[in-house]
C-alpha positions in Angstrom: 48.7 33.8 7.1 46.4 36.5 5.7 45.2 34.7 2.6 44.3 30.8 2.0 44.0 29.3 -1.2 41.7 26.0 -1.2 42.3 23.1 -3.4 39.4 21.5 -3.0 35.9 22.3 -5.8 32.2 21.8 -5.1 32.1 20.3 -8.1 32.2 16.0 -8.0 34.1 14.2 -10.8 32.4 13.5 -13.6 31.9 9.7 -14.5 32.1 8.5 -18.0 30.5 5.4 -16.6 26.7 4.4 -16.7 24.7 4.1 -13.6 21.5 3.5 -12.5 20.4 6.7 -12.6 20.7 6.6 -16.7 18.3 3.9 -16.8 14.6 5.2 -18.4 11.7 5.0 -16.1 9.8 3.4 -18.1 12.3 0.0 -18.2 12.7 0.5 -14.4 9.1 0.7 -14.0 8.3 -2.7 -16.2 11.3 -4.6 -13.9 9.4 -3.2 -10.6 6.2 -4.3 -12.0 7.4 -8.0 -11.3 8.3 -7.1 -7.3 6.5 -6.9 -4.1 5.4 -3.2 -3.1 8.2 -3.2 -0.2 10.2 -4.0 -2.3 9.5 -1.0 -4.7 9.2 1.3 -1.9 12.9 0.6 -0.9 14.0 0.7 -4.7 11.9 4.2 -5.0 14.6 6.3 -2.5 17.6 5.3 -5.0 17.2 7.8 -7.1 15.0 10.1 -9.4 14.9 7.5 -12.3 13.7 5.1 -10.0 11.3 7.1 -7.6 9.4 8.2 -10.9 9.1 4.8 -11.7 7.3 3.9 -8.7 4.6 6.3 -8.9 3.3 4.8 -12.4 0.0 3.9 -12.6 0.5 0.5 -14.2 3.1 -0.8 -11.7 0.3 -0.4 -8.9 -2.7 -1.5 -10.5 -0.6 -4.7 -11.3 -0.7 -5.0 -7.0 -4.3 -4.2 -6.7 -6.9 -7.0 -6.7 -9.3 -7.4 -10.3 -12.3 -6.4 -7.8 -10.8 -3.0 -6.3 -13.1 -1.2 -7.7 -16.0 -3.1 -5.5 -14.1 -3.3 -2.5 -13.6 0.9 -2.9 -17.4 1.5 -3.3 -18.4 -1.0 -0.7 -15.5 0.5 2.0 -15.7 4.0 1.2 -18.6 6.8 0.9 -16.8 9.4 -0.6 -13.9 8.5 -2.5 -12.0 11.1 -4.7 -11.9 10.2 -8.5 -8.6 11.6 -9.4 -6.2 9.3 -7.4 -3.3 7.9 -8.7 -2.6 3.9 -8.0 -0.6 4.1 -5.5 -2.5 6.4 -2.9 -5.7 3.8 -3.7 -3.3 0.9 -2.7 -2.2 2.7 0.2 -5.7 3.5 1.6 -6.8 -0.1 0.9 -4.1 -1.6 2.9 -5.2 0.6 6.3 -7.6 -1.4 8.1 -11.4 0.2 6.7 -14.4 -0.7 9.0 -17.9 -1.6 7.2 -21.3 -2.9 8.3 -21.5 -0.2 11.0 -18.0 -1.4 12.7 -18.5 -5.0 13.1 -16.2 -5.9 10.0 -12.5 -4.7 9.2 -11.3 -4.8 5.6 -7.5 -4.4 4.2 -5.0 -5.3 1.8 -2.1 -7.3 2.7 1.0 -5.4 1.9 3.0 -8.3 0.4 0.4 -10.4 -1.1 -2.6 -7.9 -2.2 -4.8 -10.4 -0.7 -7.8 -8.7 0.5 -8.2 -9.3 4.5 -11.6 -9.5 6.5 -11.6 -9.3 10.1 -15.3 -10.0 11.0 -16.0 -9.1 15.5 -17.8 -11.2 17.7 -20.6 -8.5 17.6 -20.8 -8.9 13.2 -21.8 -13.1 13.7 -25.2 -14.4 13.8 -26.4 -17.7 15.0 -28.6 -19.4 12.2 -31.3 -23.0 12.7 -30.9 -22.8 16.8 -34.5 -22.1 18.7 -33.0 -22.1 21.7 -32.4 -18.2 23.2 -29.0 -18.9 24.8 -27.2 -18.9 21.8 -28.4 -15.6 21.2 -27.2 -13.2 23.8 -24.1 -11.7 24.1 -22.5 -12.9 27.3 -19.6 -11.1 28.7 -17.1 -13.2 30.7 -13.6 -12.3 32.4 -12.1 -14.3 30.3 -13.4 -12.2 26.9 -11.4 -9.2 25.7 
């Protein structure tokens, strides 16, 4: 009763088996190169092999659009220089407002389409003379 005398160990067996875990980053990063970036977000909380592998710089600029670089200067003011890919993609797929509010600009998570949302307020009515058409009128039925 006074003393115990545990079997068990802190340590786990030791597998002589490979897993995924053995793989190099840089072959896991070239295979998440070809998936979606929910899909390499999901992968990236396996394990260290692969979490390393989703912060390369080459797997997310294969998800940006070829113009980024335009939509980043026209979005943005201030944009820090020494980002890696994968923060840029996330700040391009929060919706960004431009021309003083009136347009929204994002990337689509899945497709790195770039979205424009352009609000009533942002359109202009071109070739019609006749002053109607050119005032904002608000109705109940409007948001």
């Amino acid at each position: 009763m006074g003393s115990s005398f545990s079997f068990f160990t802190d340590t786990a067996p030791v597998s002589s088996y490979p897993s995924l875990g053995d793989l190099p980053e840089s072959c896991v990063a070239s295979v998440l190169v070809y998936l979606d970036p929910p899909e390499i977000c999901r992968l990236a909380i396996l394990n260290r092999a692969f979490r390393g592998a989703s912060s390369a710089d080459f797997v997310w600029e294969s998800k940006l659009p070829l113009n980024y670089g335009s939509v980043i200067k026209r979005v943005f003011d201030d944009f820090p220089e020494k980002l890696c890919k994968r923060d840029i993609y996330a700040r391009l797929c929060r919706p960004n407002s431009i021309d003083g509010g009136t347009k929204k600009v994002w990337l689509d998570k899945t497709t790195g389409v770039i979205c424009l949302s352009i609000s009533s307020n942002g359109l202009a009515i071109t070739g019609i003379d006749d002053r109607r058409y050119w005032r904002r009128i608000t109705t109940e039925e409007s948001r």
